[in-house]
C-alpha positions in Angstrom: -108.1 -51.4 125.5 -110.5 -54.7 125.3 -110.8 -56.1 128.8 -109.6 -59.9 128.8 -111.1 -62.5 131.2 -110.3 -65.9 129.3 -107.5 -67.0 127.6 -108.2 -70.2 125.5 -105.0 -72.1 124.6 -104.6 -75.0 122.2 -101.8 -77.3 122.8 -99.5 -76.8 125.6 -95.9 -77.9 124.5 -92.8 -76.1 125.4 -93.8 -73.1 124.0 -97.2 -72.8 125.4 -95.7 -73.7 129.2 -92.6 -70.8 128.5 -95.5 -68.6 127.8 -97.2 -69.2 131.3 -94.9 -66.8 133.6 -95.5 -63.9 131.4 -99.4 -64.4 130.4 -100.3 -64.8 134.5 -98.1 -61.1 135.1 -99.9 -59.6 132.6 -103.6 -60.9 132.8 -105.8 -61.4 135.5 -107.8 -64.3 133.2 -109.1 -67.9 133.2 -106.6 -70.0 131.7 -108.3 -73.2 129.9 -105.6 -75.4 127.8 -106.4 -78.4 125.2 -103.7 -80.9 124.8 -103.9 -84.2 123.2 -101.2 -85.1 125.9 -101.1 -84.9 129.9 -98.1 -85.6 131.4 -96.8 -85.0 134.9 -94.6 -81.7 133.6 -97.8 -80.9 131.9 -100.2 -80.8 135.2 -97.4 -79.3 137.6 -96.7 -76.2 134.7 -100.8 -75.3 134.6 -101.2 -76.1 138.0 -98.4 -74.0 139.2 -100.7 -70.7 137.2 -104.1 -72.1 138.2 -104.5 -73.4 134.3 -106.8 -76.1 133.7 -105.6 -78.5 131.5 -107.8 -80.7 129.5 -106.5 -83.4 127.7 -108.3 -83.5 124.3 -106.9 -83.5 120.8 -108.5 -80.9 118.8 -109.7 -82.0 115.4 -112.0 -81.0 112.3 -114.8 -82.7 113.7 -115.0 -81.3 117.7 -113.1 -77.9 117.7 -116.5 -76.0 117.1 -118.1 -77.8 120.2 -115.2 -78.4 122.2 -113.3 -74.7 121.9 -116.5 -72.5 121.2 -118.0 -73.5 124.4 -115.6 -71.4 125.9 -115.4 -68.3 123.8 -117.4 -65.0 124.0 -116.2 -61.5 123.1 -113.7 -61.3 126.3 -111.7 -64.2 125.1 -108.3 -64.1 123.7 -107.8 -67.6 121.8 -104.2 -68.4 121.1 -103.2 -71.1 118.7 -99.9 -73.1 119.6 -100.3 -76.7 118.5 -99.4 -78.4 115.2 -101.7 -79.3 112.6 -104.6 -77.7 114.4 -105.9 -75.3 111.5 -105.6 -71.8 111.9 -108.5 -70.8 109.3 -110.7 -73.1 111.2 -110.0 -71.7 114.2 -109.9 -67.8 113.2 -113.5 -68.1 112.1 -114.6 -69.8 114.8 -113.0 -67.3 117.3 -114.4 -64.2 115.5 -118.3 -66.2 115.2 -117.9 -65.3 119.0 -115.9 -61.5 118.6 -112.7 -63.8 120.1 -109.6 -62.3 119.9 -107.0 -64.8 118.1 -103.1 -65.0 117.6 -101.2 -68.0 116.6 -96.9 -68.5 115.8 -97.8 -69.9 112.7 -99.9 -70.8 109.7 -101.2 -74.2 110.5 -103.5 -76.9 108.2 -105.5 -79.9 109.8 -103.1 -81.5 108.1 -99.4 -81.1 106.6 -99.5 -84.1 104.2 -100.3 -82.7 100.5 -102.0 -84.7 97.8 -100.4 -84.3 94.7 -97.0 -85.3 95.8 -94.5 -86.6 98.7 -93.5 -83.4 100.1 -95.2 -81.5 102.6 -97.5 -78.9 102.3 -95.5 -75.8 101.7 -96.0 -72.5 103.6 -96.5 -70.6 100.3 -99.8 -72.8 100.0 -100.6 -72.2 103.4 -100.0 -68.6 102.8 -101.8 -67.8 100.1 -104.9 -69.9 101.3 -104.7 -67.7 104.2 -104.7 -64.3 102.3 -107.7 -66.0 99.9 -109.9 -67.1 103.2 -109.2 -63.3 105.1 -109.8 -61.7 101.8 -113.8 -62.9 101.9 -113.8 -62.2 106.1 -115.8 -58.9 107.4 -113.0 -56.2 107.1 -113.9 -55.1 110.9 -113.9 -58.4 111.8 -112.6 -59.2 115.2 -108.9 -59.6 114.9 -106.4 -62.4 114.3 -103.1 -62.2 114.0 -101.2 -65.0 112.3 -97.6 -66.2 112.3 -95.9 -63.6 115.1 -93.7 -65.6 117.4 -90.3 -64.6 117.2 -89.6 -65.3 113.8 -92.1 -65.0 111.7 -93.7 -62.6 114.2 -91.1 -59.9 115.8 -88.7 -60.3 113.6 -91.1 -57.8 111.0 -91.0 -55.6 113.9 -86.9 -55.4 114.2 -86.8 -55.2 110.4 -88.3 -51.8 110.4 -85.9 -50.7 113.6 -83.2 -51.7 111.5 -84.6 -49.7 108.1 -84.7 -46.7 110.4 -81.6 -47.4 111.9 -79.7 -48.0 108.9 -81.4 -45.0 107.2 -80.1 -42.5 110.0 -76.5 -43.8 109.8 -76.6 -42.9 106.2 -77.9 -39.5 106.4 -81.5 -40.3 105.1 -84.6 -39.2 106.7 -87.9 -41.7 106.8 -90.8 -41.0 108.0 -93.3 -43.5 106.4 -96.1 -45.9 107.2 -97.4 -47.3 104.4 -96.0 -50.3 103.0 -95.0 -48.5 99.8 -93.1 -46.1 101.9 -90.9 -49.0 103.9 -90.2 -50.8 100.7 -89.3 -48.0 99.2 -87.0 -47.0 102.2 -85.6 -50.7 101.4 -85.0 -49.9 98.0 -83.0 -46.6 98.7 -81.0 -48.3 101.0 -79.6 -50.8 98.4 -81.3 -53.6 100.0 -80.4 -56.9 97.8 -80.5 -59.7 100.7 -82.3 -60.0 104.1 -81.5 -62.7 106.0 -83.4 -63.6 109.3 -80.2 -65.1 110.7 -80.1 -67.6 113.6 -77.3 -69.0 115.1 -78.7 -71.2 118.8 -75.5 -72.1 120.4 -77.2 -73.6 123.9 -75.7 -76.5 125.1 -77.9 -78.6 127.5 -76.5 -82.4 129.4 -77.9 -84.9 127.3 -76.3 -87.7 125.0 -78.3 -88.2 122.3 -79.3 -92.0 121.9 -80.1 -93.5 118.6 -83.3 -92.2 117.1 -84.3 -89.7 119.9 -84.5 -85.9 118.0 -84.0 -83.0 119.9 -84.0 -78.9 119.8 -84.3 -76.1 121.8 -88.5 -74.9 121.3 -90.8 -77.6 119.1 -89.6 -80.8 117.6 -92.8 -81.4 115.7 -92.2 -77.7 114.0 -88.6 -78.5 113.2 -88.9 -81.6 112.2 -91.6 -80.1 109.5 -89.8 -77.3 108.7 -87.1 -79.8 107.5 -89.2 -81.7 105.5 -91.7 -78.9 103.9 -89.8 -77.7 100.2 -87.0 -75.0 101.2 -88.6 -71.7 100.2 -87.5 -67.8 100.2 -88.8 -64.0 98.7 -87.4 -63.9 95.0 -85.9 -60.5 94.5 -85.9 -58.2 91.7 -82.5 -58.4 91.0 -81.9 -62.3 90.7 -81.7 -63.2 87.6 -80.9 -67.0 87.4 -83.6 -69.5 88.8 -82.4 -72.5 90.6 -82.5 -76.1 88.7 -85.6 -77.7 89.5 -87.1 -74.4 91.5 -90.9 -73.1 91.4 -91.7 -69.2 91.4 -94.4 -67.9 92.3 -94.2 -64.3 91.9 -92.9 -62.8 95.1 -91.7 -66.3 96.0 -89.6 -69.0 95.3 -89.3 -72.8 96.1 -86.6 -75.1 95.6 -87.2 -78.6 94.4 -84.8 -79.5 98.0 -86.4 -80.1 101.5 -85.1 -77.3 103.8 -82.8 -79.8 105.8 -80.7 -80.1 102.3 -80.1 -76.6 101.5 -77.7 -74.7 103.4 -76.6 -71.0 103.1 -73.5 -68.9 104.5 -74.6 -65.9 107.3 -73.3 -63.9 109.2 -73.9 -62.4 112.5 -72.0 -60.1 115.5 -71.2 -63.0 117.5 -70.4 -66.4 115.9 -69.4 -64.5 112.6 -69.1 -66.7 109.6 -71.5 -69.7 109.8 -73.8 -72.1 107.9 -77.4 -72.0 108.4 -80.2 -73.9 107.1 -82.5 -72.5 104.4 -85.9 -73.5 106.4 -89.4 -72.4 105.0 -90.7 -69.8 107.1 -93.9 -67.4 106.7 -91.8 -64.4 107.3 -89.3 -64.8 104.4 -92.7 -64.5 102.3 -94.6 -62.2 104.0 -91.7 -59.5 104.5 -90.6 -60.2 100.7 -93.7 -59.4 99.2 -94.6 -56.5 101.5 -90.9 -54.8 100.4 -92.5 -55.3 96.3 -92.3 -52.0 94.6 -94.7 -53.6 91.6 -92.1 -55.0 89.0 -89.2 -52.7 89.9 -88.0 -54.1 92.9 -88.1 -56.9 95.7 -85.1 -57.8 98.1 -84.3 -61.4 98.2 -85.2 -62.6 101.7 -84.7 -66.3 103.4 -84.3 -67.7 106.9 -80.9 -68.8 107.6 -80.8 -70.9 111.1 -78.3 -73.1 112.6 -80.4 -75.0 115.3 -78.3 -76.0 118.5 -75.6 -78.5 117.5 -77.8 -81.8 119.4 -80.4 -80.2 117.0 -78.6 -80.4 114.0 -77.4 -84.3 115.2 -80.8 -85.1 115.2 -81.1 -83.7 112.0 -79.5 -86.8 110.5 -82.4 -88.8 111.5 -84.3 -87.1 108.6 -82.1 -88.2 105.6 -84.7 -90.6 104.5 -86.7 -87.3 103.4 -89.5 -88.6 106.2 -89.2 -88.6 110.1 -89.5 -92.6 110.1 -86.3 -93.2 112.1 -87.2 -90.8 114.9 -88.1 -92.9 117.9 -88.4 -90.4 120.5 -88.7 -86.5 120.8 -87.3 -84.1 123.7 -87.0 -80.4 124.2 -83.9 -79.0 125.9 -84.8 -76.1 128.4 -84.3 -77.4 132.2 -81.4 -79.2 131.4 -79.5 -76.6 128.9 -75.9 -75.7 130.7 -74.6 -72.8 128.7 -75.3 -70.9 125.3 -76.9 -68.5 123.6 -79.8 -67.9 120.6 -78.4 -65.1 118.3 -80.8 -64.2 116.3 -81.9 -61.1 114.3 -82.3 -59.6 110.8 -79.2 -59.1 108.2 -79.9 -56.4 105.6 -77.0 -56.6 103.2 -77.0 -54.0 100.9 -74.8 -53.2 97.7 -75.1 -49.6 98.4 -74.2 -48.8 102.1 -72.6 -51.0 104.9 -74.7 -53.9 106.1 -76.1 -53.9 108.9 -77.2 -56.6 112.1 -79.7 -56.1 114.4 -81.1 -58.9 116.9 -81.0 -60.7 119.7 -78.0 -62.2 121.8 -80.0 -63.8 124.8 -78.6 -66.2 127.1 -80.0 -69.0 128.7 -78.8 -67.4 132.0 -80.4 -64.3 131.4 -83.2 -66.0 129.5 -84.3 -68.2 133.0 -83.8 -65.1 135.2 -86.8 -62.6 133.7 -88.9 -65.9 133.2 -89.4 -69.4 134.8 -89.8 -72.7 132.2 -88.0 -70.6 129.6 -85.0 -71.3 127.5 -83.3 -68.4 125.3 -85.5 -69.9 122.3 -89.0 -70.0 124.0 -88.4 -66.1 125.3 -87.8 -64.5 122.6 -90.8 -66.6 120.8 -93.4 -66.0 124.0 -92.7 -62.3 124.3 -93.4 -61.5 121.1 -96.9 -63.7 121.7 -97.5 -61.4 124.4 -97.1 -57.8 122.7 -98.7 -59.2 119.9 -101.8 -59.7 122.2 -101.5 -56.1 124.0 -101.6 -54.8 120.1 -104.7 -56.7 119.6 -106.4 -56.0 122.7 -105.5 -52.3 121.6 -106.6 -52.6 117.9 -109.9 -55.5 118.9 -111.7 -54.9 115.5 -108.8 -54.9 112.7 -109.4 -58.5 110.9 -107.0 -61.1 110.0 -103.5 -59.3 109.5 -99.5 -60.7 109.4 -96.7 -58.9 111.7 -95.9 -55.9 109.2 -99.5 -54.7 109.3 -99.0 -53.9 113.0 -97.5 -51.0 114.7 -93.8 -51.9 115.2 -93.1 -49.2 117.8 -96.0 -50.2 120.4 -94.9 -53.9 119.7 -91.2 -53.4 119.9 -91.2 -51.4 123.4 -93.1 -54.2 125.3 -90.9 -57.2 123.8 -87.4 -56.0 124.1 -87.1 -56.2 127.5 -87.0 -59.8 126.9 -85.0 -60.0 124.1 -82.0 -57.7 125.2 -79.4 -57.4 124.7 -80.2 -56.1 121.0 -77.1 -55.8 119.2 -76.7 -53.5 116.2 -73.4 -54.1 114.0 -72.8 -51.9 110.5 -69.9 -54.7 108.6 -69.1 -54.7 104.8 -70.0 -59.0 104.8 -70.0 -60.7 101.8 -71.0 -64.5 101.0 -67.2 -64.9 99.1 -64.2 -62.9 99.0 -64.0 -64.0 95.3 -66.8 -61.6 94.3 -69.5 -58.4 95.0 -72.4 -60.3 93.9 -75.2 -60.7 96.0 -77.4 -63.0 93.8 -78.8 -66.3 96.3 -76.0 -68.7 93.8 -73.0 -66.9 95.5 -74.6 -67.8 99.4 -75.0 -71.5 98.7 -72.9 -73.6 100.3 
């Protein structure tokens, strides 16, 4: 296990100070934080761990000077702002044998040049896979896009395959990716849905243009606005009006704010989620591809706290022009929950639900400056770094190239309790068919 002694953060919003009670119980480490902002919450958060905050926006033209002054081979560099380019700042962290991890895929910059809409996270994606496709193979390693979701949500998807698998009498025991899709496929795996529903309720009226949610605005706010994307499967035979595929993926000519798809999930039961980019509806889509002869269809359906989805209106312009001011809820959230967990509906076998049904209550108890959200996001950040610290020379690798087992037992403390439910669920009563047309709303 690689000895830690500095952990380098970039940015330090609500994610980064939810992360702080868990990082200090598990690492004896300098903590050094870049934020373009410094508030008062801010300073008391870092100076409550012995952090030191530095206010500095990171850009293309300082991060080499500014963060690699700080990095040798016993530093673990964690990525948590937005638009602060994860490429950039893998291969500056391995130039110093850095460990990295970031929650997502990040650019410099969101804004794409060929069009209005915003850079989507296929193109982020595939960039990605391009830039770790020329890195050293031994390289030190970097793991991208494992929060929550995409991040631990890979991890529950293969509890769930072996879960499902054992209630229906089959025996798996793969670890190759051809051996989990093809697990997937024997299953009768048509759909997976990582399905969200955030029912946390927090004391705040909502004035005119002020936007608010429950972990990042900024993320949000571009996940409504990048082009509403999802894993094409096999078995889809009809491509939406307007849509782009690209192989294993598909995006609609619709923002992800106007697209909204029917779930499912043990606790709020019927409900309408968004159908918001995410790296993990990509990356688990194309890692369940049997070459041409099969691929589940696989999208993030989430229903953001109801403030959240108020604020939402503010976006109906297709641009975030009428947002005035930004807030996250955690202090002030009253009551609620954030279901969330992965829906593998199958025209073969039952379907079955496996996640998360965290409570704010329970969520503050195991960690200070946390909300339901932030935990599940900030304990996945921190097994994620144990498997690093564990695996310190494996290159630039996604959530399903790690070991879901070592991952799974340090992060479901925090995210129980992890509820299981077997249902025969379909989008309509009116038909079987699980193409994506029959789960539009």
């Amino acid at each position: 296990m690689k000895k830690i002694n500095r952990i380098v953060i970039v940015g330090f919003g609500s994610i980064a100070q939810a992360l702080m009670p868990l990082l200090v119980t598990r690492y004896d480490a300098e903590i050094i934080i870049f934020d373009k902002t410094v508030d008062e919450v801010r300073q008391s958060i870092a100076d409550e761990y012995s952090a030191c905050l530095i206010r500095k926006l990171i850009t293309p033209r300082n991060f080499k000077e500014v963060i690699g002054h700080h990095l040798n081979e016993d530093t673990f560099l964690l990525n948590l702002a937005v638009s602060v380019s994860s490429e950039a700042l893998i291969a500056l962290a391995q130039s110093f044998q850095s460990l990295y991890l970031d929650t997502c895929i990040e650019p410099w910059e969101y804004s794409a040049e060929q069009d209005l809409n915003l850079t989507s996270n296929f193109s982020l994606r595939e960039s990605l896979k391009y830039f770790s496709s020329d890195r050293p193979r031994e390289s030190a390693t970097a793991i991208v896009a494992h929060g929550a979701n995409p991040g631990f949500i890979s991890v529950l998807l293969k509890k769930a395959l072996t879960h499902m698998a054992a209630l229906n009498g089959i025996t798996f025991d793969g670890t190759r990716q051809q051996d989990w899709a093809g697990l997937s496929r024997q299953l009768g795996i048509r759909v997976i849905q990582i399905s969200e529903r955030d029912t946390q309720f927090a004391n705040v009226e909502r004035s005119s243009g002020h936007f608010l949610c429950t972990w990042s605005v900024d993320g949000l706010i571009t996940e409504c606005l990048q082009p509403a994307e999802m894993g094409w499967g096999s078995h889809e035979t009809q491509v939406p009006e307007g849509a782009t595929l690209n192989g294993y993926a598909l995006a609609l000519k619709e923002q992800g704010r106007e697209i909204r798809v029917k779930s499912w999930s043990p606790n709020c039961l019927d409900f309408t989620g968004y159908l918001l980019t995410h790296n993990e509806s990509l990356s688990i889509a194309e890692y369940l591809t049997l070459g041409d002869a099969y691929r589940p269809t696989v999208y993030y359906a989430y229903h953001p706290c109801d403030q959240a989805v108020d604020s939402m209106s503010l976006l109906t312009d297709g641009n975030e022009e009428r947002v005035l001011s930004k807030e996250v809820l955690k202090e002030n959230i009253l009551s609620g929950i954030d279901e969330l967990g992965v829906f593998l509906i199958s025209d073969k076998y039952p379907s079955l639900w496996m996640g998360s049904n965290l409570s704010i209550g329970k969520a503050r108890n195991m960690a200070r400056h946390n909300s339901a959200t932030s935990l599940q996001v900030v304990s996945s950040i921190v097994a994620g770094m144990a498997w690093a610290q564990a695996h310190p020379q494996a290159g630039v690798l996604e959530s399903e190239a790690l070991d879901w087992k070592f991952v799974y037992d340090i992060a479901e403390t925090y995210w129980q309790p992890i509820v299981c439910q077997q249902i025969d669920w379909r989008p309509t009563n009116a038909s079987d068919s699980l193409s994506f047309n029959r789960f539009l709303v």
